[in-house]
C-alpha positions as protocol buffer text, in pm:
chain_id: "A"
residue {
  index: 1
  type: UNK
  ca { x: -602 y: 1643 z: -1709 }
}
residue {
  index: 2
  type: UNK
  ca { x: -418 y: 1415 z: -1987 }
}
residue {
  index: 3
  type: UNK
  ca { x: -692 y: 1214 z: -2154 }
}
residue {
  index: 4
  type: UNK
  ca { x: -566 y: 875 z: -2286 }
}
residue {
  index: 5
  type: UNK
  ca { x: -708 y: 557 z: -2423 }
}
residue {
  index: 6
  type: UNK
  ca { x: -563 y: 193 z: -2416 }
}
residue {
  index: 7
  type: UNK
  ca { x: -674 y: -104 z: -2520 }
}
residue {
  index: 8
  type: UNK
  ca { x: -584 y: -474 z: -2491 }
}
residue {
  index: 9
  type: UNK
  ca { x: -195 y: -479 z: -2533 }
}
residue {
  index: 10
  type: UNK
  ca { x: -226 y: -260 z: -2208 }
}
residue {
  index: 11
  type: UNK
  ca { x: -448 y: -492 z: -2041 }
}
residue {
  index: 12
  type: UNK
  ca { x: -241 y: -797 z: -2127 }
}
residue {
  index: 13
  type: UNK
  ca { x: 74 y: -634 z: -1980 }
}
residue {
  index: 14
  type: UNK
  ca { x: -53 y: -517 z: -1640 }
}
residue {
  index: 15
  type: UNK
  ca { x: -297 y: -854 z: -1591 }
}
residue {
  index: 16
  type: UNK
  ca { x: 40 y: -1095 z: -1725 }
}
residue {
  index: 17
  type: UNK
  ca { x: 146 y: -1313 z: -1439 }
}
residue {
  index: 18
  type: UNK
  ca { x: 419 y: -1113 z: -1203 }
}
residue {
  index: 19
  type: UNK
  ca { x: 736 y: -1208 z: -1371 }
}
residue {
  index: 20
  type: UNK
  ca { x: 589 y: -1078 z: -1725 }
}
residue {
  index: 21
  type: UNK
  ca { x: 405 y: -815 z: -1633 }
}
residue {
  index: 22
  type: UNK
  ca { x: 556 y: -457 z: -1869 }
}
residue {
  index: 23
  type: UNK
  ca { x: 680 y: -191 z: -1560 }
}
residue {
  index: 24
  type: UNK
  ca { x: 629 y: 89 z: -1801 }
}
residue {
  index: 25
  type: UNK
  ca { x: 214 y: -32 z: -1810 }
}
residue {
  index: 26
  type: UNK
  ca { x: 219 y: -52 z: -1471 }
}
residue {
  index: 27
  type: UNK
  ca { x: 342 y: 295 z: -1461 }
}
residue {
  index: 28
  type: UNK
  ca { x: 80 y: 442 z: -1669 }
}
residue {
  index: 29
  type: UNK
  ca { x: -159 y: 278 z: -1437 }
}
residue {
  index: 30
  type: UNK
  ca { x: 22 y: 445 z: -1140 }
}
residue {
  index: 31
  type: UNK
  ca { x: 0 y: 750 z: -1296 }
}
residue {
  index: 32
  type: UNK
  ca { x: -374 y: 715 z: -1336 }
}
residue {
  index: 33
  type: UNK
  ca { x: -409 y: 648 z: -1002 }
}
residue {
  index: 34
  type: UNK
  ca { x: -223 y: 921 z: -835 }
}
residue {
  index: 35
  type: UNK
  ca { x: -450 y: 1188 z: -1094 }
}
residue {
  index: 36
  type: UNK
  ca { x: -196 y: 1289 z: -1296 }
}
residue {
  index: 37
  type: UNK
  ca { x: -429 y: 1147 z: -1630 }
}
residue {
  index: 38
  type: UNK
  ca { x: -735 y: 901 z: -1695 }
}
residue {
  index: 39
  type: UNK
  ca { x: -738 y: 597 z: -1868 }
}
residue {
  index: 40
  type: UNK
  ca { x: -983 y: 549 z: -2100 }
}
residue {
  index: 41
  type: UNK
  ca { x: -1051 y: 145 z: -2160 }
}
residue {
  index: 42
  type: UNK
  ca { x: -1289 y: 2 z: -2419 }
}
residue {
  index: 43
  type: UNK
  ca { x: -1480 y: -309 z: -2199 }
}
residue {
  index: 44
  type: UNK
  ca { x: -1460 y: -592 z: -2468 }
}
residue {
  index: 45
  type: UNK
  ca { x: -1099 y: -518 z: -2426 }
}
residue {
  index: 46
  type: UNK
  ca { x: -1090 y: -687 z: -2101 }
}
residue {
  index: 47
  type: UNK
  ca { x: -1287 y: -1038 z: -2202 }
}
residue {
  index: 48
  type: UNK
  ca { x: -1051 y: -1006 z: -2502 }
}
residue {
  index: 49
  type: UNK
  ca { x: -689 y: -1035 z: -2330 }
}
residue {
  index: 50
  type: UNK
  ca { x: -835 y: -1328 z: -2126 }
}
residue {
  index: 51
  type: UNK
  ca { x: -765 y: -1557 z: -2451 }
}
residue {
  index: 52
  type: UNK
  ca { x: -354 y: -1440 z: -2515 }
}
residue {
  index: 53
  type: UNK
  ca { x: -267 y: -1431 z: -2131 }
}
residue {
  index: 54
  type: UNK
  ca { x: -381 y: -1809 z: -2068 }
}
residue {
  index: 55
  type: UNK
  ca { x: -235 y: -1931 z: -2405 }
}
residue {
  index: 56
  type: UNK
  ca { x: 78 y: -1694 z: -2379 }
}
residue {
  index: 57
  type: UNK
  ca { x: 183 y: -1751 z: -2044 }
}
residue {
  index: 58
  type: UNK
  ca { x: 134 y: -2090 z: -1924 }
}
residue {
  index: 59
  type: UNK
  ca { x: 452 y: -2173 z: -1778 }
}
residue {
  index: 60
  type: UNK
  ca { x: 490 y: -2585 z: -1878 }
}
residue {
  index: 61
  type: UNK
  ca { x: 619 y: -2554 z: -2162 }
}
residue {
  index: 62
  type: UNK
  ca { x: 924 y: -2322 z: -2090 }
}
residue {
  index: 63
  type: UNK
  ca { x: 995 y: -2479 z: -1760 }
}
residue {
  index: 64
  type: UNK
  ca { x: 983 y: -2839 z: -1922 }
}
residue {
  index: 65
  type: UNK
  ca { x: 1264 y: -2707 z: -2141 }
}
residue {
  index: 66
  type: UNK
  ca { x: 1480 y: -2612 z: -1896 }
}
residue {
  index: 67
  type: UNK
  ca { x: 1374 y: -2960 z: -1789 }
}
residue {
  index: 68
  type: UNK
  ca { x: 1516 y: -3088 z: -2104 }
}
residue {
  index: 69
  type: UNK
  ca { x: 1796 y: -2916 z: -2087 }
}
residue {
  index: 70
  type: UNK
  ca { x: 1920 y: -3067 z: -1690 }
}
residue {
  index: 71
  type: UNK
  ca { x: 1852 y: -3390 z: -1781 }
}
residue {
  index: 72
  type: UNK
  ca { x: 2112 y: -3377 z: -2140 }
}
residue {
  index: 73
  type: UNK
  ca { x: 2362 y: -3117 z: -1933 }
}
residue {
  index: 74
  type: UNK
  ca { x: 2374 y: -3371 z: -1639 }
}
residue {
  index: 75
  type: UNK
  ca { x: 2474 y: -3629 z: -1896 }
}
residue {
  index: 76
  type: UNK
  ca { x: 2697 y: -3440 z: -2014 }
}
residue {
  index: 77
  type: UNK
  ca { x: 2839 y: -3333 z: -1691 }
}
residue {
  index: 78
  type: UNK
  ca { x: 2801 y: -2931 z: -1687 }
}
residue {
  index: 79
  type: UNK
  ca { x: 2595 y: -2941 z: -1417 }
}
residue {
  index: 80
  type: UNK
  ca { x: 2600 y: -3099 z: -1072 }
}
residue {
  index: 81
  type: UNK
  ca { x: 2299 y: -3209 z: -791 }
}
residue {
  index: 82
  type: UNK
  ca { x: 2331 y: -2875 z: -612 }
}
residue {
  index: 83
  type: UNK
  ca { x: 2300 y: -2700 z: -929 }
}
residue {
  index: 84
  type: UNK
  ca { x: 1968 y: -2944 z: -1070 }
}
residue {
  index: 85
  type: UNK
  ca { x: 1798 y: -2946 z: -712 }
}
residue {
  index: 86
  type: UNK
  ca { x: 1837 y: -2530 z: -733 }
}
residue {
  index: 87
  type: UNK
  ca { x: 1683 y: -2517 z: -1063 }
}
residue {
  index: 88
  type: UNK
  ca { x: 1462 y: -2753 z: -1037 }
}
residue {
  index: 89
  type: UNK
  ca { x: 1312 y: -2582 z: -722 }
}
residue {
  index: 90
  type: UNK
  ca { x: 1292 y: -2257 z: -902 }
}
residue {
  index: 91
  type: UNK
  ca { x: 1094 y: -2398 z: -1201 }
}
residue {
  index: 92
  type: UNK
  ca { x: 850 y: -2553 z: -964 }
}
residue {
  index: 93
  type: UNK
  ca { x: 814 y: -2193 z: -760 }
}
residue {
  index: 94
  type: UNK
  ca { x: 728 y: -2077 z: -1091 }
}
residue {
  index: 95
  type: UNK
  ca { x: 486 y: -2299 z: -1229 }
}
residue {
  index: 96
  type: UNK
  ca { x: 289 y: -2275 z: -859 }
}
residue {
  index: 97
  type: UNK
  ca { x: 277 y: -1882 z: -916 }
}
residue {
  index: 98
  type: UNK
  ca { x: 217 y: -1883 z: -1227 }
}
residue {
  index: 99
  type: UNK
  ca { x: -23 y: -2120 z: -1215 }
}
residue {
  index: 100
  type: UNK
  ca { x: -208 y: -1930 z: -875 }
}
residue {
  index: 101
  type: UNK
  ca { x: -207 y: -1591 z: -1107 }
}
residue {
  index: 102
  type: UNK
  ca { x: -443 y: -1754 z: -1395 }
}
residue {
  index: 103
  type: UNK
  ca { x: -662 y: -1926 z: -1171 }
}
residue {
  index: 104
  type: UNK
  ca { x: -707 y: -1537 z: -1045 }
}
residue {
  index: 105
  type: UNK
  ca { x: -710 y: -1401 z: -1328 }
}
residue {
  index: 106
  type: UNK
  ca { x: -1023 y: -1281 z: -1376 }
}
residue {
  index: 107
  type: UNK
  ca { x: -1016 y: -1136 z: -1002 }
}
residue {
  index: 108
  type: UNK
  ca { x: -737 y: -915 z: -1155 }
}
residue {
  index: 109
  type: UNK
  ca { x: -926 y: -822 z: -1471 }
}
residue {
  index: 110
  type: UNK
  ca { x: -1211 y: -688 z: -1257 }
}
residue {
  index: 111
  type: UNK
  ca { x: -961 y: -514 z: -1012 }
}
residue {
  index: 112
  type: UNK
  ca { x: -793 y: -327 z: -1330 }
}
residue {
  index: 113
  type: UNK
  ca { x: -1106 y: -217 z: -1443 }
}
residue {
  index: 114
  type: UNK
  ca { x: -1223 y: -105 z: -1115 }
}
residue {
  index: 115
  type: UNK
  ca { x: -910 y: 103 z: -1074 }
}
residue {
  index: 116
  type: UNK
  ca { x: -845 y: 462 z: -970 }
}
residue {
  index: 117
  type: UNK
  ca { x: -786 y: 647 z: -1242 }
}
residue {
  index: 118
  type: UNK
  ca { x: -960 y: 415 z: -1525 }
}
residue {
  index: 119
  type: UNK
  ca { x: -1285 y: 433 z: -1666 }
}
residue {
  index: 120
  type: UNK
  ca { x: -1419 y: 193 z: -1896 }
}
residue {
  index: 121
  type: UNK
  ca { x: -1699 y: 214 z: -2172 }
}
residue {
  index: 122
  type: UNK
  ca { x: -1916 y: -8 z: -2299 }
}
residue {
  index: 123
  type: UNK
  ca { x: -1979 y: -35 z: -2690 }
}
residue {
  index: 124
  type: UNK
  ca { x: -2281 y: 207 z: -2779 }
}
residue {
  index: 125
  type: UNK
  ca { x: -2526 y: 155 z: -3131 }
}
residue {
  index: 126
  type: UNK
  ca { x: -2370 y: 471 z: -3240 }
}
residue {
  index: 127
  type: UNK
  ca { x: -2005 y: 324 z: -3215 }
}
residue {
  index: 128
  type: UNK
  ca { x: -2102 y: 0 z: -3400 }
}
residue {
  index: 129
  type: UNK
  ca { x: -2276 y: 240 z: -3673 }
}
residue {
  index: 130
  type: UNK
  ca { x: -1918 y: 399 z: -3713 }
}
residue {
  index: 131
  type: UNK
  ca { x: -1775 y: 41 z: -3689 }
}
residue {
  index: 132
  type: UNK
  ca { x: -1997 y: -63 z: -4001 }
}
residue {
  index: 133
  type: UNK
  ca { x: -1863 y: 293 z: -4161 }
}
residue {
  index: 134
  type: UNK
  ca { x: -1514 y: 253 z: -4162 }
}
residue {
  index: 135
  type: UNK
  ca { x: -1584 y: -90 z: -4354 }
}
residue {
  index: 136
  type: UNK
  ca { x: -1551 y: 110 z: -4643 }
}
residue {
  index: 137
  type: UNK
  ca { x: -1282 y: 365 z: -4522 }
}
residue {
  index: 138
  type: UNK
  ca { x: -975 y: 146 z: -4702 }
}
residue {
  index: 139
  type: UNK
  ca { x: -818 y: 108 z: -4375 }
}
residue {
  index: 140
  type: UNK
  ca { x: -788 y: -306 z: -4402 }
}
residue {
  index: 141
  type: UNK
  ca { x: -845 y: -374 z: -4038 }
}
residue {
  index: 142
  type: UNK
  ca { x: -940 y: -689 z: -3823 }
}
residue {
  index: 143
  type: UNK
  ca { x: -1284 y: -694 z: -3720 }
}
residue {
  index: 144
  type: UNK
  ca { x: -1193 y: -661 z: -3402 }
}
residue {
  index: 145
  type: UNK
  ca { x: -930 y: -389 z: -3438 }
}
residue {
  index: 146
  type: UNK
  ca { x: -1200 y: -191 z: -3677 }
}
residue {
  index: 147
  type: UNK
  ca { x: -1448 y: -225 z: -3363 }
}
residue {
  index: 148
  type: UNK
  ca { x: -1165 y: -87 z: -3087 }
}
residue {
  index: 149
  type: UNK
  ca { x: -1087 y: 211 z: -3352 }
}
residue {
  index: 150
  type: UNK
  ca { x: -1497 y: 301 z: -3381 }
}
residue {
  index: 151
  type: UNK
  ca { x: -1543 y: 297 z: -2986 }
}
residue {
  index: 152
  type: UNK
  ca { x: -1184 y: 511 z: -2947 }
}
residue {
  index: 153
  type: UNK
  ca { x: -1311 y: 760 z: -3242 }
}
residue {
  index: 154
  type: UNK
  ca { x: -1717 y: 824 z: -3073 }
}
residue {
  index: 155
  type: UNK
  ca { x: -1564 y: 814 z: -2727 }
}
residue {
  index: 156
  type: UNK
  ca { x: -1316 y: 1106 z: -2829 }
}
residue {
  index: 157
  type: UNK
  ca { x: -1567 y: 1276 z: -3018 }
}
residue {
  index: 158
  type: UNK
  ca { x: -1832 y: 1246 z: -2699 }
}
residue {
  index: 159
  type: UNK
  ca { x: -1495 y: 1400 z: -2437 }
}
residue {
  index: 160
  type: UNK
  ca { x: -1450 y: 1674 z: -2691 }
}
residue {
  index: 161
  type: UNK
  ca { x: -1851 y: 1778 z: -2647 }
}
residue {
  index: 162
  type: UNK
  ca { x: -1788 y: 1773 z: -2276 }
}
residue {
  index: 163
  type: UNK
  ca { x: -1459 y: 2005 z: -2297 }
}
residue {
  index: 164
  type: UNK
  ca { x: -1184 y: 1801 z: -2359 }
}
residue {
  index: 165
  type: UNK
  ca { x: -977 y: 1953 z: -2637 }
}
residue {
  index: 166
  type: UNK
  ca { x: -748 y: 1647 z: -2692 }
}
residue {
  index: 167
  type: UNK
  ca { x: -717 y: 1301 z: -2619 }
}
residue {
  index: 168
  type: UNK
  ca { x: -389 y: 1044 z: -2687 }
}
residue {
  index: 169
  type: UNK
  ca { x: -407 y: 713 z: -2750 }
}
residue {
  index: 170
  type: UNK
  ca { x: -117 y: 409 z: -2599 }
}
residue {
  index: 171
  type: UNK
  ca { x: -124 y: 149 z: -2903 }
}
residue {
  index: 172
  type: UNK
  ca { x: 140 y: -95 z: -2907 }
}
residue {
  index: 173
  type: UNK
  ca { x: -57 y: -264 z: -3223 }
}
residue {
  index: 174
  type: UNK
  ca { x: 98 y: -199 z: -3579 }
}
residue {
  index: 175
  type: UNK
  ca { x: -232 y: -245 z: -3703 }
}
residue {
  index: 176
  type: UNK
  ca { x: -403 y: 101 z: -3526 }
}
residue {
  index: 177
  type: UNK
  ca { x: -92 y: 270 z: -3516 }
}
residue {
  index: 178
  type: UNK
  ca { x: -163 y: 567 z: -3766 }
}
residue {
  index: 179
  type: UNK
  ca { x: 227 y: 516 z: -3988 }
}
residue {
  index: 180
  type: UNK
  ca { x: 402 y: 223 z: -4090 }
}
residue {
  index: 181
  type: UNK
  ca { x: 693 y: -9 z: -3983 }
}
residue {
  index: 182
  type: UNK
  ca { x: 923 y: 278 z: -4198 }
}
residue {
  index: 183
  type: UNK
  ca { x: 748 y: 550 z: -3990 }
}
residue {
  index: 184
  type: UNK
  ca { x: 581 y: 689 z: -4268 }
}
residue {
  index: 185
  type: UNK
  ca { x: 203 y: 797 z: -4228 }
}
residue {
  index: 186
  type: UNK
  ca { x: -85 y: 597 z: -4267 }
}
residue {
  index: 187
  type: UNK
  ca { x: -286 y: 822 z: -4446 }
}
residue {
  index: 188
  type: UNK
  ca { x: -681 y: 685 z: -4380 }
}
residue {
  index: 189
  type: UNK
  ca { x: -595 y: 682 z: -3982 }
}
residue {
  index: 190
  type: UNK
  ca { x: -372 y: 995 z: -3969 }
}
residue {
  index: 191
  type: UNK
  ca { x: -664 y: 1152 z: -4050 }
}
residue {
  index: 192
  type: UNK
  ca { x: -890 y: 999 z: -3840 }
}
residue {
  index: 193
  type: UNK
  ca { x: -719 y: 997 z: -3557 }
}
residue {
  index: 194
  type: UNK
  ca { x: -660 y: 1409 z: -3691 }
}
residue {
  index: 195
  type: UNK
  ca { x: -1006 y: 1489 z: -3722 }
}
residue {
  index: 196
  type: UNK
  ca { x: -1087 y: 1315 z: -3327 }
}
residue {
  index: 197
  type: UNK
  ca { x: -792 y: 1516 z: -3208 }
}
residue {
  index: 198
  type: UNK
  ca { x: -614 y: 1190 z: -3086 }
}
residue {
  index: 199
  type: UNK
  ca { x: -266 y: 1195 z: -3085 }
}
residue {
  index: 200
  type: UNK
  ca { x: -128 y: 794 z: -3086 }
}
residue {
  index: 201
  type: UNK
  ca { x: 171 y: 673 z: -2893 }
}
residue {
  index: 202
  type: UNK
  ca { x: 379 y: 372 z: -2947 }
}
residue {
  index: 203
  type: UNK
  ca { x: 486 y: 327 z: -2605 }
}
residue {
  index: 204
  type: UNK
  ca { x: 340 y: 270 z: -2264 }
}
residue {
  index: 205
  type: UNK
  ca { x: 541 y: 630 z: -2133 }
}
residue {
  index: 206
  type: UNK
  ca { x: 345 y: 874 z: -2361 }
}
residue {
  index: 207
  type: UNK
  ca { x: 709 y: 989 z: -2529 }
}
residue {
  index: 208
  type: UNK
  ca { x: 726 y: 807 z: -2861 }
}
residue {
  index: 209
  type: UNK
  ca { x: 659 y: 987 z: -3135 }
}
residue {
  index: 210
  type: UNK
  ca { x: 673 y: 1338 z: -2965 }
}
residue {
  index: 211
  type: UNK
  ca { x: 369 y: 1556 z: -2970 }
}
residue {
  index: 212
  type: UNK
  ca { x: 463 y: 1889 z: -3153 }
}
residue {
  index: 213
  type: UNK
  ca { x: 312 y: 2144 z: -2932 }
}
residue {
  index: 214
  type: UNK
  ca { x: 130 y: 2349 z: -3172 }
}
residue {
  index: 215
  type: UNK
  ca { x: -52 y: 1997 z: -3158 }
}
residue {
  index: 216
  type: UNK
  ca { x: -373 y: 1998 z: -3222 }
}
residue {
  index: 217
  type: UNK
  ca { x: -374 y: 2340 z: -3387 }
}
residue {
  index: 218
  type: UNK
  ca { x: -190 y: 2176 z: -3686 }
}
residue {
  index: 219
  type: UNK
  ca { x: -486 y: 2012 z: -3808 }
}
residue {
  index: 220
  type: UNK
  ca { x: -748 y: 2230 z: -3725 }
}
residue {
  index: 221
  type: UNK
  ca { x: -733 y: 2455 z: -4058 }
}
């Protein structure tokens, strides 16, 4: 079974309200579900993508522009009342959803976390040790981002001592992503990320950039 980590980009994409919700996440999480892999999800990650889905997604703001913008086109006369009345009713439908979908949201944070196919960690004294490690490891991360990278790097190390020979890890974030925005390698989190036999993705499908299949044999000399 395909081992793979994801952190709070994924959780932000399959907790978004409906309409912004990523299909490839959800994918990944159907693919957890029907066995094909397991999900491995770092707990603060959750409580973290509370914060970005409430301020990212409220939908005021955008409908009250396409507010804006009736009230100057009807002046102008490009629109007419059957076309305001249908918009209108459309940005009310989705200002109710959205709106219903927050006020759940943490229902759906605890029903992600509970789902088939994920399993979710907590952080241990020994990851926080590593945390406080990689302060001096020249890798210029975020607190926060230096705290997901220690829990990803003990968890992998802890699957390996149970059997698992390799683990891959979905990150959307330039920051953990292991090259640069030229696609050339990062050098202190290649070889992290090397030496934990973790092999990062920059997509939610698991294809981009291709695993070599001698993978991880490459780096084990």
């Amino acid at each position: 079974m395909r081992h793979v980590f994801v952190e709070t980009n994924w959780v932000v994409a399959c907790a978004a309200p409906a309409h912004h919700k990523i299909p490839a996440a959800l994918a990944l999480l159907d693919r957890a579900a029907s066995g094909e892999l397991k999900l491995h999800l770092p707990t603060i990650c959750i409580t973290e993508a509370r914060r970005p889905i409430f301020e990212r997604y409220q939908s005021r703001s955008e409908a009250d522009r396409i507010r804006q913008f009736l009230l100057w086109a009807r002046g102008k006369k490009l629109v007419d009342d059957k076309d305001e009345e249908g918009t209108r009713r459309v940005l009310d439908q989705m200002e109710g959803r959205t709106r219903a979908e927050l006020e759940n949201l943490d229902q759906t944070l605890k029903s992600l976390a509970q789902a088939s196919g994920v399993e979710t960690f907590l952080l241990s004294q020994y990851m926080l040790e590593r945390c406080a490690e990689l302060s001096h490891a020249k890798i210029e991360l975020q607190p926060f981002d230096q705290a997901i990278l220690a829990a990803i790097l003990v968890r992998a190390e802890e699957l390996s001592s149970n059997g698992v020979k390799e683990t891959e890890f979905c990150e959307l974030d330039a920051h953990l992503q292991p090259w640069d925005k030229d696609r050339r390698p990062k050098k202190p989190l290649v070889e992290l990320y090397d030496s934990a036999h973790i092999w990062a993705y920059g997509d939610f499908l698991l294809q981009t950039p291709e695993k070599p299949r001698s993978w991880p044999r490459d780096h084990e000399s």
